[in-house]
Biopython code that builds the backbone (N, CA, C, O; Angstrom):
import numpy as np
from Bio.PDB.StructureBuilder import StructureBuilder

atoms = [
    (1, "UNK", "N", (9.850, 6.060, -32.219)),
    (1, "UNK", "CA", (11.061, 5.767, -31.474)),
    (1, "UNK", "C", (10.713, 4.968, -30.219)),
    (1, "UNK", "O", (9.626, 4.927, -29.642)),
    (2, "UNK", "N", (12.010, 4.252, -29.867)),
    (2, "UNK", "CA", (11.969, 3.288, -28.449)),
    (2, "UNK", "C", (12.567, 3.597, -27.594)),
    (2, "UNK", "O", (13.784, 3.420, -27.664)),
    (3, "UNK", "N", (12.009, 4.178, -26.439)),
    (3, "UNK", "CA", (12.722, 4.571, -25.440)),
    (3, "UNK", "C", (13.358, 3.735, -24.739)),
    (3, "UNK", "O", (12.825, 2.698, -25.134)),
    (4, "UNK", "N", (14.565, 3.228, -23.528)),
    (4, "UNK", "CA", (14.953, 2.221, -22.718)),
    (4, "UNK", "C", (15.922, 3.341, -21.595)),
    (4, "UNK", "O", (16.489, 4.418, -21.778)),
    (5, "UNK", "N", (15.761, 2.507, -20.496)),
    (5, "UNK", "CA", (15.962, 3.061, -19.401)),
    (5, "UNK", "C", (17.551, 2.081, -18.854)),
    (5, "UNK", "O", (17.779, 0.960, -19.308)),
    (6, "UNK", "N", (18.286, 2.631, -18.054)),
    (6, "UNK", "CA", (19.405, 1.719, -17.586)),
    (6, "UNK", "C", (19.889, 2.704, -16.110)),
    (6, "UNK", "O", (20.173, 3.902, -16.112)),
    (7, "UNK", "N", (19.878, 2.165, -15.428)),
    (7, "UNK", "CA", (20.333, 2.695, -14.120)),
    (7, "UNK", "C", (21.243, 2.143, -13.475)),
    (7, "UNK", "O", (20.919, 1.095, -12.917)),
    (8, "UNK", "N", (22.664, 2.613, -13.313)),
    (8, "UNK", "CA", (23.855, 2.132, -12.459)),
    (8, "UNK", "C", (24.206, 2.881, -11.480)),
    (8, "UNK", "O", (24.021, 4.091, -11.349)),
    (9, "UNK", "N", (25.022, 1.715, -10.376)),
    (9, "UNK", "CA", (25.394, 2.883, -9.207)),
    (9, "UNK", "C", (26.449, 3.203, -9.241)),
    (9, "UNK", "O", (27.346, 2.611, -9.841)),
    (10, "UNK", "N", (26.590, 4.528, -8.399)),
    (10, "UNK", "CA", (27.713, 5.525, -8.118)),
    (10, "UNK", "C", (27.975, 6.415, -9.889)),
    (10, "UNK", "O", (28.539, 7.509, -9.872)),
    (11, "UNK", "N", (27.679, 6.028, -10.774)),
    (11, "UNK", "CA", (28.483, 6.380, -12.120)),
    (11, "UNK", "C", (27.741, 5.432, -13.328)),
    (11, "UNK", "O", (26.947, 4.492, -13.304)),
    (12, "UNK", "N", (28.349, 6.102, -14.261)),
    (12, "UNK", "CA", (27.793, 5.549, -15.774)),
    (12, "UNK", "C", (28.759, 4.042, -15.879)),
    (12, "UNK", "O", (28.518, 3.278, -16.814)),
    (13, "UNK", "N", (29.879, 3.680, -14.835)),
    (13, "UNK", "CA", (30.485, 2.922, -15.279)),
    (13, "UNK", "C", (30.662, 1.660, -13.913)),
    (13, "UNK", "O", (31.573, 0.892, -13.607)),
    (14, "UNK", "N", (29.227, 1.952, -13.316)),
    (14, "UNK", "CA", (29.099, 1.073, -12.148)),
    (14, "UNK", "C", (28.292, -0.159, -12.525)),
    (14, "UNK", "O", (28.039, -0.619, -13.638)),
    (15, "UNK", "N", (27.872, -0.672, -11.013)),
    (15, "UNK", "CA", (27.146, -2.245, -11.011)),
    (15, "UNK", "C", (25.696, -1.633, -11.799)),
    (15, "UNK", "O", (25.293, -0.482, -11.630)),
    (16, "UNK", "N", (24.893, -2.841, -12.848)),
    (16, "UNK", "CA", (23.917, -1.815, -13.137)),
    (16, "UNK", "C", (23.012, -2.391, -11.902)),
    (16, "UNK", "O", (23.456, -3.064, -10.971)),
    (17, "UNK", "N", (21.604, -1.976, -12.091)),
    (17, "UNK", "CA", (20.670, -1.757, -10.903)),
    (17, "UNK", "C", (19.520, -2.600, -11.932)),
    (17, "UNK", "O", (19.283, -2.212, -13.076)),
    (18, "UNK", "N", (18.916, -3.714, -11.359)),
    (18, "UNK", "CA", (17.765, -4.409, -11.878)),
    (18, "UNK", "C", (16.950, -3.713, -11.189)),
    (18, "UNK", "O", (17.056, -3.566, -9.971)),
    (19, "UNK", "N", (15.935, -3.148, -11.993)),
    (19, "UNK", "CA", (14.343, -2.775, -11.574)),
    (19, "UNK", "C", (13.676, -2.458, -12.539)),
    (19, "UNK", "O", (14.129, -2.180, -13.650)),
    (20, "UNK", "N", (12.346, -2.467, -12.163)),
    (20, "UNK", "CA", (11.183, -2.526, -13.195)),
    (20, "UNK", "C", (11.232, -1.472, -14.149)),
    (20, "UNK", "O", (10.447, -1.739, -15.059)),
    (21, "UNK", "N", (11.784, -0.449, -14.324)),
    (21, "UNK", "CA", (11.895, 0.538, -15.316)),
    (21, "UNK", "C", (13.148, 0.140, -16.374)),
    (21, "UNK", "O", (13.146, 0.576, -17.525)),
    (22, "UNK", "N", (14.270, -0.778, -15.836)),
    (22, "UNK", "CA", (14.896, -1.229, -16.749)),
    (22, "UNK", "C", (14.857, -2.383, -17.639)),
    (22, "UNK", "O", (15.728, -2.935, -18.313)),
    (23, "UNK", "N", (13.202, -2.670, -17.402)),
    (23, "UNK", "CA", (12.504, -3.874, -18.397)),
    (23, "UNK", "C", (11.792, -2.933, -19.294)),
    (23, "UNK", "O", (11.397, -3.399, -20.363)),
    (24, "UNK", "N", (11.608, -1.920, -19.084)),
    (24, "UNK", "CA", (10.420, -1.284, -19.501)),
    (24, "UNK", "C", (10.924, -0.553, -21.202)),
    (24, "UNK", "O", (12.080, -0.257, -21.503)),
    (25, "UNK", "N", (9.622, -0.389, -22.159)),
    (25, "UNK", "CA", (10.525, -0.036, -23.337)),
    (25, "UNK", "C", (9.394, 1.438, -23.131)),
    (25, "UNK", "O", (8.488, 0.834, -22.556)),
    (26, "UNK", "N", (8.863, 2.960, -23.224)),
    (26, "UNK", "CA", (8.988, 3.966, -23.462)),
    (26, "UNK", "C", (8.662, 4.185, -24.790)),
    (26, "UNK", "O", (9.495, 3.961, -25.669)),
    (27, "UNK", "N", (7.462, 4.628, -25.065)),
    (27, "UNK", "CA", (6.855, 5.873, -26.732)),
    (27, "UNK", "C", (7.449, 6.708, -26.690)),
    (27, "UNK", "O", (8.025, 6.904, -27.761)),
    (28, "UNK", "N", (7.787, 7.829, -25.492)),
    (28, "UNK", "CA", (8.027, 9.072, -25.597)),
    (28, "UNK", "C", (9.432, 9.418, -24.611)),
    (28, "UNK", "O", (9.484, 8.737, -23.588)),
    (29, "UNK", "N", (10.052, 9.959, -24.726)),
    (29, "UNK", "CA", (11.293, 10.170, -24.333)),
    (29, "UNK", "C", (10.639, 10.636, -22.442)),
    (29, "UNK", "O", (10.908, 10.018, -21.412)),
    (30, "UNK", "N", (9.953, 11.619, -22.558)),
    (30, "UNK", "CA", (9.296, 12.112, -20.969)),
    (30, "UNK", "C", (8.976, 11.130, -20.325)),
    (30, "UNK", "O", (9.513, 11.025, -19.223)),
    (31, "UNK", "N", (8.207, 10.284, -20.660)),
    (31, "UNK", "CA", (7.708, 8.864, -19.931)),
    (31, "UNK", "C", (9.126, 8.148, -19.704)),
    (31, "UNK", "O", (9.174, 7.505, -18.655)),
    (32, "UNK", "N", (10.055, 8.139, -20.330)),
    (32, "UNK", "CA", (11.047, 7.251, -19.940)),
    (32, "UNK", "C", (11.883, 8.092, -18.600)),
    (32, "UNK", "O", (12.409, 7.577, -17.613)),
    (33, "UNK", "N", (11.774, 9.731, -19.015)),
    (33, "UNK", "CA", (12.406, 10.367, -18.073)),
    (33, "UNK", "C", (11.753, 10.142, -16.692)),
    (33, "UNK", "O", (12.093, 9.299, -15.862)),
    (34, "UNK", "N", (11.111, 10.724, -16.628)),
    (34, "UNK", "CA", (10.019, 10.411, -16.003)),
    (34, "UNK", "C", (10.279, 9.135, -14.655)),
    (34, "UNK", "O", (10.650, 9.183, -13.482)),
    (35, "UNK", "N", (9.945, 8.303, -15.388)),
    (35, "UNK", "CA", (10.013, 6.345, -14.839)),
    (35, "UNK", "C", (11.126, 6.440, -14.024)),
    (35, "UNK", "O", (11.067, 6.243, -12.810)),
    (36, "UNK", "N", (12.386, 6.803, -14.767)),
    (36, "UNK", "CA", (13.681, 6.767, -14.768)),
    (36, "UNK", "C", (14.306, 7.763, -13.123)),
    (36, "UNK", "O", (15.008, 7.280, -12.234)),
    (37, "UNK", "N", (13.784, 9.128, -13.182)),
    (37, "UNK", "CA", (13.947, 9.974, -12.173)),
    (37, "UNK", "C", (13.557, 9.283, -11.143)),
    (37, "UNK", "O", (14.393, 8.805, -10.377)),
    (38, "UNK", "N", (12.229, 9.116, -10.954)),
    (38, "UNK", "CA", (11.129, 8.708, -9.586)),
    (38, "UNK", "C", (12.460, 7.250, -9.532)),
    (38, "UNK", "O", (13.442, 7.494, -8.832)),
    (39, "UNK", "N", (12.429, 6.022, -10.163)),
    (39, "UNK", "CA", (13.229, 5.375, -9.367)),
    (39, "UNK", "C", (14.485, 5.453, -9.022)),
    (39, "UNK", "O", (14.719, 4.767, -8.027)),
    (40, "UNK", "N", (15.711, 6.209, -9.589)),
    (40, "UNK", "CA", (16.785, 6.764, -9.489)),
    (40, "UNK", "C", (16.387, 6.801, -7.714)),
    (40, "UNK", "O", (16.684, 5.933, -6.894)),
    (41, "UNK", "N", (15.409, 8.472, -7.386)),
    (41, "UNK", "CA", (15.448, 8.613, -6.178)),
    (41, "UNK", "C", (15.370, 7.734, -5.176)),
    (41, "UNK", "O", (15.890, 7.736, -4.061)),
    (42, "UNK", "N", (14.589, 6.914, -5.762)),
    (42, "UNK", "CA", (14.141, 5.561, -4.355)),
    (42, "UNK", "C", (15.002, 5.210, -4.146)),
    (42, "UNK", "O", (15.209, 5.042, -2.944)),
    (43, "UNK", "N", (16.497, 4.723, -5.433)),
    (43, "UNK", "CA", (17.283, 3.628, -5.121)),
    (43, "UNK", "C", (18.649, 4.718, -4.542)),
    (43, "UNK", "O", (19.598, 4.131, -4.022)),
    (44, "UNK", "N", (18.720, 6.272, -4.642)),
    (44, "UNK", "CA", (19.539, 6.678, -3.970)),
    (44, "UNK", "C", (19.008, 6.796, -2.314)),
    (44, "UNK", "O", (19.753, 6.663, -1.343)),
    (45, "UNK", "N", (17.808, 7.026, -2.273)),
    (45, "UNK", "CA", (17.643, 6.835, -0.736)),
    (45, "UNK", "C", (17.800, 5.467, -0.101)),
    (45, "UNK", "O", (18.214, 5.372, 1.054)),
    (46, "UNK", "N", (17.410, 4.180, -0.983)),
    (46, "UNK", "CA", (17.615, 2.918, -0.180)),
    (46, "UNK", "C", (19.494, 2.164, -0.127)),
    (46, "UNK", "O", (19.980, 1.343, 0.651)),
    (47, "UNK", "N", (20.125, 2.923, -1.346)),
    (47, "UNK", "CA", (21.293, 2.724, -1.600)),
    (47, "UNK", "C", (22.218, 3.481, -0.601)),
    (47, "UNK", "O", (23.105, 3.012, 0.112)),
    (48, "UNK", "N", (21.819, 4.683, -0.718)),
    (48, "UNK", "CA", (22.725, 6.062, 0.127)),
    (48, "UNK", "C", (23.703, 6.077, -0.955)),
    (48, "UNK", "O", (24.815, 6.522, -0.668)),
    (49, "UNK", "N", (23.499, 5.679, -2.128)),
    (49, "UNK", "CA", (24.855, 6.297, -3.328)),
    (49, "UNK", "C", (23.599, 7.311, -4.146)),
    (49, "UNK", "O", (22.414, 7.605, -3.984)),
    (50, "UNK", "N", (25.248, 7.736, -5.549)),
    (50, "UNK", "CA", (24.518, 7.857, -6.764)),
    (50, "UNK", "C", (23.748, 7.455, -7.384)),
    (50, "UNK", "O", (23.293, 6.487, -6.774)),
    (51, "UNK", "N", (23.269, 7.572, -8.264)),
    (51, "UNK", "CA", (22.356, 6.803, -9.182)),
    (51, "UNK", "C", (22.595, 7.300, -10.778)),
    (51, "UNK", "O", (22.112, 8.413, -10.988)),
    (52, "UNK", "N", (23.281, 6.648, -11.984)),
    (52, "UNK", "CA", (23.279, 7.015, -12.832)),
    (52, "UNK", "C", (22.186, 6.855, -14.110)),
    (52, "UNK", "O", (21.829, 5.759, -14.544)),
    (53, "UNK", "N", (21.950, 7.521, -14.376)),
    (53, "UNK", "CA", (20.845, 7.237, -15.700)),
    (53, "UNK", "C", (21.218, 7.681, -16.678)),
    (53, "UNK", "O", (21.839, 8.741, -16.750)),
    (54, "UNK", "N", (20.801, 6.688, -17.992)),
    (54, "UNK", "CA", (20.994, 6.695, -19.046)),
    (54, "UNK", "C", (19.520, 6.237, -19.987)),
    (54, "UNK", "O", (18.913, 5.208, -19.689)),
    (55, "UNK", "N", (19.081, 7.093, -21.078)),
    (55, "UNK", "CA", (17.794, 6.583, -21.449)),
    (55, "UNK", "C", (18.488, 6.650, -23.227)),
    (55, "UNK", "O", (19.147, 7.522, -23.793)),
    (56, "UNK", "N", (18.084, 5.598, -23.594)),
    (56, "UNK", "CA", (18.722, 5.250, -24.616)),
    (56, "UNK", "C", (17.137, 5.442, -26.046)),
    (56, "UNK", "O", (15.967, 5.109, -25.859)),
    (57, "UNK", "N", (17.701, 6.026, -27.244)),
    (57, "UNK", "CA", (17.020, 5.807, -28.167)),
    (57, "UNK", "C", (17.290, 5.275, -29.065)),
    (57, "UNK", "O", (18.145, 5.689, -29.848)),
    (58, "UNK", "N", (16.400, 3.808, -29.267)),
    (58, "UNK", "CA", (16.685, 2.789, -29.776)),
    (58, "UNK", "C", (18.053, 2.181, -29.203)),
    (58, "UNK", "O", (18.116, 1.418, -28.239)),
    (59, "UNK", "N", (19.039, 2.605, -29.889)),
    (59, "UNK", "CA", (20.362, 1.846, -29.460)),
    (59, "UNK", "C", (21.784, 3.069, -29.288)),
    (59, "UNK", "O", (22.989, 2.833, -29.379)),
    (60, "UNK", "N", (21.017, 4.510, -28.990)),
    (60, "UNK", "CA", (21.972, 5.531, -29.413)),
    (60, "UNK", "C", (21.911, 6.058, -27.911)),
    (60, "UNK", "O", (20.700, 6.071, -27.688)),
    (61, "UNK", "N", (22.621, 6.544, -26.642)),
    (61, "UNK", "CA", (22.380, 7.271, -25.892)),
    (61, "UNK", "C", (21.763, 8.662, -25.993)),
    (61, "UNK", "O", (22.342, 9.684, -26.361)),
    (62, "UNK", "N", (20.250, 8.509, -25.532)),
    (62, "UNK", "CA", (19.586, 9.924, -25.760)),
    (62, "UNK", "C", (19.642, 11.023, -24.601)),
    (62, "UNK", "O", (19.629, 12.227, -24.857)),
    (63, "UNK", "N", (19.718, 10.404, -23.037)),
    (63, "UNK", "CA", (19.993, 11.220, -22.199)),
    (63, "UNK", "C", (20.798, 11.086, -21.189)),
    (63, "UNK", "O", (21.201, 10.053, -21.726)),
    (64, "UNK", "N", (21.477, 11.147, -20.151)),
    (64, "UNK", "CA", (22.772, 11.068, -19.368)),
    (64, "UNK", "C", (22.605, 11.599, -18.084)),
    (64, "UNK", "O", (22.908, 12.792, -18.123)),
    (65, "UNK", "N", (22.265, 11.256, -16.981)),
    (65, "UNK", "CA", (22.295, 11.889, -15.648)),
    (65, "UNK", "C", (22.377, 11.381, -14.726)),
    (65, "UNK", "O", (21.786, 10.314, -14.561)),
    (66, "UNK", "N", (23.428, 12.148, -13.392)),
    (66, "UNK", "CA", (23.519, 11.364, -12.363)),
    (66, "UNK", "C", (22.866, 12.272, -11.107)),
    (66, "UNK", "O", (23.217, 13.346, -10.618)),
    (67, "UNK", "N", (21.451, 11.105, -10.725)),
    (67, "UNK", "CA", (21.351, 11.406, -9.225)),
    (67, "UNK", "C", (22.099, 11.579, -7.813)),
    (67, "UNK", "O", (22.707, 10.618, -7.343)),
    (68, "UNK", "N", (22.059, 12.574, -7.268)),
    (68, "UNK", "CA", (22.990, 12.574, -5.859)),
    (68, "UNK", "C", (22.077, 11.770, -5.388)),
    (68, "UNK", "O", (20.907, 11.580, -5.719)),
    (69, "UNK", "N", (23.101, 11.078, -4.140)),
    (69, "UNK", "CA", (22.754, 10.558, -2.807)),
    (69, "UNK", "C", (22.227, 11.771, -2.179)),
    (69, "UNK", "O", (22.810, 12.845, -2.327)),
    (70, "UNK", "N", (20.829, 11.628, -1.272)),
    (70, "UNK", "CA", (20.300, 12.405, -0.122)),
    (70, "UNK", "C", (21.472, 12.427, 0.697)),
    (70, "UNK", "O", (22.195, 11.451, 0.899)),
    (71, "UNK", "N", (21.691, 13.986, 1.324)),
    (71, "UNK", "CA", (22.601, 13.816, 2.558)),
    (71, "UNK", "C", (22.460, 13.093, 4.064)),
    (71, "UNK", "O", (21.326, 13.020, 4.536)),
    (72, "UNK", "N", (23.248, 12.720, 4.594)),
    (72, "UNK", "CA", (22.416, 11.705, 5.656)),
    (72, "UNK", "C", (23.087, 12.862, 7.085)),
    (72, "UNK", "O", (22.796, 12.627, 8.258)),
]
sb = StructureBuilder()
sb.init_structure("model")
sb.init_model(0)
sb.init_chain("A")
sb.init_seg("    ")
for serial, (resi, resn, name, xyz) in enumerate(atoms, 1):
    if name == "N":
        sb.init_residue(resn, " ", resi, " ")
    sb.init_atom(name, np.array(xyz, "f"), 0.0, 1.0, " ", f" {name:<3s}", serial, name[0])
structure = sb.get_structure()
């Protein structure tokens, strides 16, 4: 299987977010989680929003989650 990563802000139905994990293709579902979490956080601390993630297998949505914004 092919893992793929997609990260949008505020929601699953926001602007998406270009970064290096959303070029990236993933062997194992953890490695994509993984990739996916660590930059979520960066871009909710440099954003001050949400961060939505979605890690897709092959072409099917395999996982679904939204990072909070740090409180300021």
């Amino acid at each position: 299987m092919r893992y793929t990563v997609q990260l949008s802000e505020s929601d699953y139905q926001g602007r998406r977010l270009s970064c290096d994990v959303a070029d990236e293709h993933f062997s194992d579902a953890l490695q994509a989680s993984h990739a996916a979490k660590t930059e979520a956080f960066h871009l909710t601390v440099q954003l001050g929003l949400p961060v939505a993630i979605r890690i897709f297998e092959d072409s099917r949505i395999y996982l679904s989650h939204i990072m909070p914004a740090p409180r300021r």
